[in-house]
Chimera marker file (.cmm) of the C-alpha trace (Angstrom):
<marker_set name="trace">
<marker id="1" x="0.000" y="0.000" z="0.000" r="1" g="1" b="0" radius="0.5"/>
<marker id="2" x="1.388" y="3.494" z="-0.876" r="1" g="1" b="0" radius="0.5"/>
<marker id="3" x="2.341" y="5.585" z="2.112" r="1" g="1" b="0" radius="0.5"/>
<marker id="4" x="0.327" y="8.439" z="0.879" r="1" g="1" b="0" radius="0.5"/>
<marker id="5" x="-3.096" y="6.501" z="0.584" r="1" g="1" b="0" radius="0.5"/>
<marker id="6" x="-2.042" y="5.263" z="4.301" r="1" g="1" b="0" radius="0.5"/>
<marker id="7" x="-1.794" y="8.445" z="5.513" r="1" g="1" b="0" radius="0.5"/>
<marker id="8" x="-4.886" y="10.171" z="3.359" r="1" g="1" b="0" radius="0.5"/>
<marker id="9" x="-7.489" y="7.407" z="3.214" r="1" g="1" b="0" radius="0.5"/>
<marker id="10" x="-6.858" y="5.354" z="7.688" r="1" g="1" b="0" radius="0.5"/>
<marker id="11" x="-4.383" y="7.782" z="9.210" r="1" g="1" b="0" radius="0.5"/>
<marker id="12" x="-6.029" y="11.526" z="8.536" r="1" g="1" b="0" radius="0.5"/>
<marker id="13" x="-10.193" y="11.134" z="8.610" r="1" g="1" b="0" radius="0.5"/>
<marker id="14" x="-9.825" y="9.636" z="11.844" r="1" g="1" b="0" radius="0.5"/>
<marker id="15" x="-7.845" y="12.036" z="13.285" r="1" g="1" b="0" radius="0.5"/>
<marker id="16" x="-9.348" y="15.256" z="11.802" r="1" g="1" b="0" radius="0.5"/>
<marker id="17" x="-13.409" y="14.591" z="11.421" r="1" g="1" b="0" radius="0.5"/>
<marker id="18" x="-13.716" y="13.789" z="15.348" r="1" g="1" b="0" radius="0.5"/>
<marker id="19" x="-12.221" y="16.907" z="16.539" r="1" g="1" b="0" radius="0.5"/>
<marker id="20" x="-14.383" y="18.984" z="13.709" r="1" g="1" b="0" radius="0.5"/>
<marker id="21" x="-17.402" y="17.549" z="14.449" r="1" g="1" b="0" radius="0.5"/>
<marker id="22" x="-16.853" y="18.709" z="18.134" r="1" g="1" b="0" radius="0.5"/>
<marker id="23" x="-15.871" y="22.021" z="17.410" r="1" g="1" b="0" radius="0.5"/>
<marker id="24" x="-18.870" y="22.600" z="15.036" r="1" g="1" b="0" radius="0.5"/>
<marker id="25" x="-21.427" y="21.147" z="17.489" r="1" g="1" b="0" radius="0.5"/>
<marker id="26" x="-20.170" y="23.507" z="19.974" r="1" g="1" b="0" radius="0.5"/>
<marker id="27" x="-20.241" y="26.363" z="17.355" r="1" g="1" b="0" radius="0.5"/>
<marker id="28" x="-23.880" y="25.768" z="16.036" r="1" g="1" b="0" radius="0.5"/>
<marker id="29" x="-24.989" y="24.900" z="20.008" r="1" g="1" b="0" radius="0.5"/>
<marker id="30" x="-24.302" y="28.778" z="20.869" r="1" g="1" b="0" radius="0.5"/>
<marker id="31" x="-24.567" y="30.087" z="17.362" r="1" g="1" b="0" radius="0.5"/>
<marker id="32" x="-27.519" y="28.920" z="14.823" r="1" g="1" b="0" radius="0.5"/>
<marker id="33" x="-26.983" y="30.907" z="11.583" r="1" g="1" b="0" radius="0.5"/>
<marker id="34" x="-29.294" y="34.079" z="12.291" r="1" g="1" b="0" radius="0.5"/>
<marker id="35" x="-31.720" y="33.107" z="9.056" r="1" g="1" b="0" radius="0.5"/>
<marker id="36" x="-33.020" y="30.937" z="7.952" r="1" g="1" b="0" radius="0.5"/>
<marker id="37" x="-30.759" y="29.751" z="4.814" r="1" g="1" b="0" radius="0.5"/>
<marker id="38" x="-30.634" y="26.914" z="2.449" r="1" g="1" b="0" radius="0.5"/>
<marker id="39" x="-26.800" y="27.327" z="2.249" r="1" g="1" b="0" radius="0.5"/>
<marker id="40" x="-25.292" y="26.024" z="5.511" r="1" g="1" b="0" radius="0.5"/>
<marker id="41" x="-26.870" y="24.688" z="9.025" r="1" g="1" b="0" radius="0.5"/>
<marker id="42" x="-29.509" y="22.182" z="9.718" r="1" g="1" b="0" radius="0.5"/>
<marker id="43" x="-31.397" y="22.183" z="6.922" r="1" g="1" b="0" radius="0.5"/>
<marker id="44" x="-35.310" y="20.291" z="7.406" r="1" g="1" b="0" radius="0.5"/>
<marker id="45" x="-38.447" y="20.863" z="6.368" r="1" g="1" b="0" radius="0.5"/>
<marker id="46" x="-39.398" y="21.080" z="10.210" r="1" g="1" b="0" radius="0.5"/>
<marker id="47" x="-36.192" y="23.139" z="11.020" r="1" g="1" b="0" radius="0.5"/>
<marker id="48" x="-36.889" y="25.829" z="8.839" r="1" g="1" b="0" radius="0.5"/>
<marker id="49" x="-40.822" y="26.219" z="9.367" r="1" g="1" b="0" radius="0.5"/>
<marker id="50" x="-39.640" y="29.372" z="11.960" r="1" g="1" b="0" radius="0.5"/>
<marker id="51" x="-37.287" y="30.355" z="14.026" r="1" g="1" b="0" radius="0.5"/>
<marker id="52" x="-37.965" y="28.719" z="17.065" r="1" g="1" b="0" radius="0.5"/>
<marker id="53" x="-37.643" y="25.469" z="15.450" r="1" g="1" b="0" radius="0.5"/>
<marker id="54" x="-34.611" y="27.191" z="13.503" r="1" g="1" b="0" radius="0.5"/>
<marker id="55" x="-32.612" y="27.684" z="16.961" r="1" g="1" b="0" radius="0.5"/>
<marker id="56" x="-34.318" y="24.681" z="18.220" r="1" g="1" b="0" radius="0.5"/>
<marker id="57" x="-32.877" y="22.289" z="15.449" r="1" g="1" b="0" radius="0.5"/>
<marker id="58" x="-29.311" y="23.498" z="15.637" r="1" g="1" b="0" radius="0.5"/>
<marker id="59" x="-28.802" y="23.509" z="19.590" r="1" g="1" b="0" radius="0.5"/>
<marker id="60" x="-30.397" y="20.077" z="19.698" r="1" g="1" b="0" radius="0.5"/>
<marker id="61" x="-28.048" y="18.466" z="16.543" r="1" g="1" b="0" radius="0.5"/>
<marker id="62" x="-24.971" y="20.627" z="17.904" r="1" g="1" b="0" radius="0.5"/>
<marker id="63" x="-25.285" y="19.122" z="21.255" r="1" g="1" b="0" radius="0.5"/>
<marker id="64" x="-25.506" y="15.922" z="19.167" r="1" g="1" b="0" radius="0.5"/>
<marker id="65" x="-21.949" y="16.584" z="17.189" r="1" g="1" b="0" radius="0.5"/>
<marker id="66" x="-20.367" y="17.607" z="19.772" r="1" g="1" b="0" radius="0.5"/>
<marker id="67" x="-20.668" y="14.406" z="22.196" r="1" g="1" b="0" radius="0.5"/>
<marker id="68" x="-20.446" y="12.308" z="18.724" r="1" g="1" b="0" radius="0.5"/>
<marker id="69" x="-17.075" y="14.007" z="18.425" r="1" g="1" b="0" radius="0.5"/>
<marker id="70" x="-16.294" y="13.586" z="22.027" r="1" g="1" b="0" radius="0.5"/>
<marker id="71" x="-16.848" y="10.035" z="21.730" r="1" g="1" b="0" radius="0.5"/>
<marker id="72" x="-15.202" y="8.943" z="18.358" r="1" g="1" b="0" radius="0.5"/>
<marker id="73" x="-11.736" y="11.185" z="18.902" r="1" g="1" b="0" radius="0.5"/>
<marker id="74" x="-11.029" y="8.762" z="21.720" r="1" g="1" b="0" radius="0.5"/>
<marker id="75" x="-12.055" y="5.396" z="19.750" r="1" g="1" b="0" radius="0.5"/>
<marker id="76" x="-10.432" y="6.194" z="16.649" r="1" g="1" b="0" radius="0.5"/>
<marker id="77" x="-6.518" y="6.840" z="18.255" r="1" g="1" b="0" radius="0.5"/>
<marker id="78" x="-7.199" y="3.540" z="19.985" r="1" g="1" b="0" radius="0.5"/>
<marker id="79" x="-8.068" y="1.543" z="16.445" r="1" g="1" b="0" radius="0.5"/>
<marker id="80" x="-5.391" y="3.665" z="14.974" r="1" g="1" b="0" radius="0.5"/>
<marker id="81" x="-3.193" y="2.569" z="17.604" r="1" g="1" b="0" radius="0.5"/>
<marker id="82" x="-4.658" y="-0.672" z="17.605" r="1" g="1" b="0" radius="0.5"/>
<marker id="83" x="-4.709" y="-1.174" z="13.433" r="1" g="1" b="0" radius="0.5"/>
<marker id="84" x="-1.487" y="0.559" z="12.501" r="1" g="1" b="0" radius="0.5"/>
<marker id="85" x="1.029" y="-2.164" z="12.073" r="1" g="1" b="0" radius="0.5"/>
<marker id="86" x="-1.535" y="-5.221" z="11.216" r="1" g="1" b="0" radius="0.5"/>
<marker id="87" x="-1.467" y="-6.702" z="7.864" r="1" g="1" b="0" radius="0.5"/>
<marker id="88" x="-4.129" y="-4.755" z="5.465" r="1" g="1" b="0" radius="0.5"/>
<marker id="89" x="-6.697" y="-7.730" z="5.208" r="1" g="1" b="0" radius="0.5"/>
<marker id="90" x="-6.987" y="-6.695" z="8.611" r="1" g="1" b="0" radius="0.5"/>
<marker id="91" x="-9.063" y="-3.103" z="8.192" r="1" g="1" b="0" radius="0.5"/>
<marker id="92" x="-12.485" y="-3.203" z="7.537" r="1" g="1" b="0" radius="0.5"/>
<marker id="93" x="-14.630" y="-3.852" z="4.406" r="1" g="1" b="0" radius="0.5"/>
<marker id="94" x="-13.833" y="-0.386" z="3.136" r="1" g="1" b="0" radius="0.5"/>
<marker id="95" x="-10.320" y="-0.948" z="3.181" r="1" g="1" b="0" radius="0.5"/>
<marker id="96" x="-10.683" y="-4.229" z="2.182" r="1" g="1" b="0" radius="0.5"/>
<marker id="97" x="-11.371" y="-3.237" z="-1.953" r="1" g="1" b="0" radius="0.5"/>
<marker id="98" x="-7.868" y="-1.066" z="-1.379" r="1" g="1" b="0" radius="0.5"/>
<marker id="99" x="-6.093" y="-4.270" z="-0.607" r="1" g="1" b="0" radius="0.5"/>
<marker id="100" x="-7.585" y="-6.308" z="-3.293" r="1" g="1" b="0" radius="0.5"/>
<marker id="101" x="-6.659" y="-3.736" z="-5.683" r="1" g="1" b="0" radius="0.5"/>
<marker id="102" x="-2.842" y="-4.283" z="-5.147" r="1" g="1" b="0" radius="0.5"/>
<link id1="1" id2="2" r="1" g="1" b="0" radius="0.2"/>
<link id1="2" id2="3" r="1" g="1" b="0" radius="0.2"/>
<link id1="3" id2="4" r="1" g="1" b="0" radius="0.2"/>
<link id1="4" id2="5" r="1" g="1" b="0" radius="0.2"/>
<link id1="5" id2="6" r="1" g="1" b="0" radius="0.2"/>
<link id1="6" id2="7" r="1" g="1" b="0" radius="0.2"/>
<link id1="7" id2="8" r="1" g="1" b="0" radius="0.2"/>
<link id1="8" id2="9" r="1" g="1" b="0" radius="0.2"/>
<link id1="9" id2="10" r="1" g="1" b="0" radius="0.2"/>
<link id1="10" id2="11" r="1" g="1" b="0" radius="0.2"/>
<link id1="11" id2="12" r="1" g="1" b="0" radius="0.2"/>
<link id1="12" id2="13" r="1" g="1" b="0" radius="0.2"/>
<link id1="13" id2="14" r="1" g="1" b="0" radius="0.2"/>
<link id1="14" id2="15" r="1" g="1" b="0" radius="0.2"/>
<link id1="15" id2="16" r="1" g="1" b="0" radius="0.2"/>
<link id1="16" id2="17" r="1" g="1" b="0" radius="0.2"/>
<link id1="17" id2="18" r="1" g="1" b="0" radius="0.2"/>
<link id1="18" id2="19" r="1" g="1" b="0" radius="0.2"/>
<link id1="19" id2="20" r="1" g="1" b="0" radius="0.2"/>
<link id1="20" id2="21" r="1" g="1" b="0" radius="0.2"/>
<link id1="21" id2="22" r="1" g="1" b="0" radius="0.2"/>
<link id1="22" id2="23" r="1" g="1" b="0" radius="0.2"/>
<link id1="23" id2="24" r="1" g="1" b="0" radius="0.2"/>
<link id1="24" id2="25" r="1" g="1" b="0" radius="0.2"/>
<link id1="25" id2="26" r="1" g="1" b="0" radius="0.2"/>
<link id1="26" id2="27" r="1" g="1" b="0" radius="0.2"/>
<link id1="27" id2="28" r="1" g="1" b="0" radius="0.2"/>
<link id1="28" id2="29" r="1" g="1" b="0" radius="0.2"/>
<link id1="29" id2="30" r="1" g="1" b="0" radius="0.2"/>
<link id1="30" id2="31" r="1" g="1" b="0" radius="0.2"/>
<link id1="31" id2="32" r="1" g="1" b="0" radius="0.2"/>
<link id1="32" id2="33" r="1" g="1" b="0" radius="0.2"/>
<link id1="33" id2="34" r="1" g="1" b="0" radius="0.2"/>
<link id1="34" id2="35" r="1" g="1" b="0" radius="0.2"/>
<link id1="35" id2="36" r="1" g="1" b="0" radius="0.2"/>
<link id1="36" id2="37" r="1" g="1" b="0" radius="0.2"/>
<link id1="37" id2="38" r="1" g="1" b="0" radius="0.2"/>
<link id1="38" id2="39" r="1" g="1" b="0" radius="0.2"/>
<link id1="39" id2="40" r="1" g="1" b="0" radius="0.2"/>
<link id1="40" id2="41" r="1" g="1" b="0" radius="0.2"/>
<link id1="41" id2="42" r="1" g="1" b="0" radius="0.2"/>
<link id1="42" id2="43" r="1" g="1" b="0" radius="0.2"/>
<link id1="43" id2="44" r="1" g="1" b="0" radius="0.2"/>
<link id1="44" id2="45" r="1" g="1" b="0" radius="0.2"/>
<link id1="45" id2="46" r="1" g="1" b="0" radius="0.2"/>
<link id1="46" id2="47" r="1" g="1" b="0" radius="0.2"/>
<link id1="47" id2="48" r="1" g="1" b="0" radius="0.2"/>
<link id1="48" id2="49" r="1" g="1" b="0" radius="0.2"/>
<link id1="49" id2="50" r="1" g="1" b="0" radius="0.2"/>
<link id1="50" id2="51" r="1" g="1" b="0" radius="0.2"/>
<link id1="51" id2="52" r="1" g="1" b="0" radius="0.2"/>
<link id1="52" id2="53" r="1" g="1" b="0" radius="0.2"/>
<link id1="53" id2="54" r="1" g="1" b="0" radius="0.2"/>
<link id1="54" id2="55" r="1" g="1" b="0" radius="0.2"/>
<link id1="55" id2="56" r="1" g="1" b="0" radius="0.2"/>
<link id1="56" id2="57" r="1" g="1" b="0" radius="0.2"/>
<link id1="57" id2="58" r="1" g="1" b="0" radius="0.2"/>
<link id1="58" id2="59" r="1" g="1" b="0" radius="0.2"/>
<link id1="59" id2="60" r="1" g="1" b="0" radius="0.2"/>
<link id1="60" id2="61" r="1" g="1" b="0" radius="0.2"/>
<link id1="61" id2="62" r="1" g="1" b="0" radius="0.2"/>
<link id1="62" id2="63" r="1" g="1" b="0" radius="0.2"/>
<link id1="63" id2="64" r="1" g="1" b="0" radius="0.2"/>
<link id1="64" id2="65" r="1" g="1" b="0" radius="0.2"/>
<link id1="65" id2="66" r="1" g="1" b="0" radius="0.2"/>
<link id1="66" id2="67" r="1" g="1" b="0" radius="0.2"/>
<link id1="67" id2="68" r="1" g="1" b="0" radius="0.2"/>
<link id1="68" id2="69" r="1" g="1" b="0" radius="0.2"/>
<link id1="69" id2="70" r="1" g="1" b="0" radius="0.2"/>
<link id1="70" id2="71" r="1" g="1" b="0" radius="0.2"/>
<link id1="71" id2="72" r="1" g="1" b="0" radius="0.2"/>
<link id1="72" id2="73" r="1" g="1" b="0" radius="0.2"/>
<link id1="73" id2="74" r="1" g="1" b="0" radius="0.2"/>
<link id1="74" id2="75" r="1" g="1" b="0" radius="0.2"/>
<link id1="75" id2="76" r="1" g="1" b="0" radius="0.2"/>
<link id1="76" id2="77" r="1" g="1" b="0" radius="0.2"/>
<link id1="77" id2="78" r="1" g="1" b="0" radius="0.2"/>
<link id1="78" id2="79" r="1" g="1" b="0" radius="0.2"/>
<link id1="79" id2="80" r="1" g="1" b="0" radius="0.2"/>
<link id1="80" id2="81" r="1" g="1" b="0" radius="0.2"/>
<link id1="81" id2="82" r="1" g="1" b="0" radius="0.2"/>
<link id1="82" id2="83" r="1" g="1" b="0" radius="0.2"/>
<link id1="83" id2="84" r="1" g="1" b="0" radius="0.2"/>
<link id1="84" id2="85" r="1" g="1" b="0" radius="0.2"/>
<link id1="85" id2="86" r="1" g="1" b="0" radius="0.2"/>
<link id1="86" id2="87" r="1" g="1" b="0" radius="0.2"/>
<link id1="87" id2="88" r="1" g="1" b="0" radius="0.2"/>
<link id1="88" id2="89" r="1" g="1" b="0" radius="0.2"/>
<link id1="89" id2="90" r="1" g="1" b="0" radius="0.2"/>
<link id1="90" id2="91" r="1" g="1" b="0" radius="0.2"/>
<link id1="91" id2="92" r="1" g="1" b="0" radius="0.2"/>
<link id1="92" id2="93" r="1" g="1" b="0" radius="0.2"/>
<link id1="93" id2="94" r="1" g="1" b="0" radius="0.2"/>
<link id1="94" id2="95" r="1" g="1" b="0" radius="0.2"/>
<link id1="95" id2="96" r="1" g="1" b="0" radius="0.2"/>
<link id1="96" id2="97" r="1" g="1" b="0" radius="0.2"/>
<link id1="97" id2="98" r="1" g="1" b="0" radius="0.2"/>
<link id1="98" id2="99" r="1" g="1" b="0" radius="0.2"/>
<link id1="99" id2="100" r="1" g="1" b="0" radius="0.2"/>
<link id1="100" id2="101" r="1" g="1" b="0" radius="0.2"/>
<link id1="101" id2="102" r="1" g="1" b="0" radius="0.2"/>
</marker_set>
């Protein structure tokens, strides 16, 4: 396996969505855009009725990110740690079409 699809595809996602995922939960739990927009945010049909359910929507799903993020930064160093020198049948199904390609 190339050293750059290592470190792009099993070493970086794990490492960089957790701690983004917290950091925008905590953002959108004290900050809901101030419109209602159909660029960014939590975008529903009930979300964007008013809003209530605007503000409502994205302090309920931030407070969701953010403990999702809480929880996965831990558990992904430990499979990283865990997965990092086994051989590549080893990784999961997603990884497993990477290996098969060799």
């Amino acid at each position: 396996m190339e050293i750059l699809t290592l470190i792009t595809e099993f070493i970086i996602p794990p490492i960089i969505i957790p701690p983004v995922m917290t950091v925008s939960g905590a953002f959108f739990m004290e900050n809901a855009p101030s419109e209602i927009n159909m660029i960014y945010g939590c975008r529903t049909e009930k979300s964007m009725k008013n809003k209530d359910t605007w503000k409502f929507a994205h302090k309920f799903c931030g407070r969701i990110w953010f403990i999702c993020g809480l929880i996965m930064l831990p558990a992904s160093v430990v499979a990283l740690v865990l997965l990092m020198n086994t051989p590549c049948s080893s990784f999961w199904a997603f990884s497993l079409s990477r290996c098969s390609a060799r």
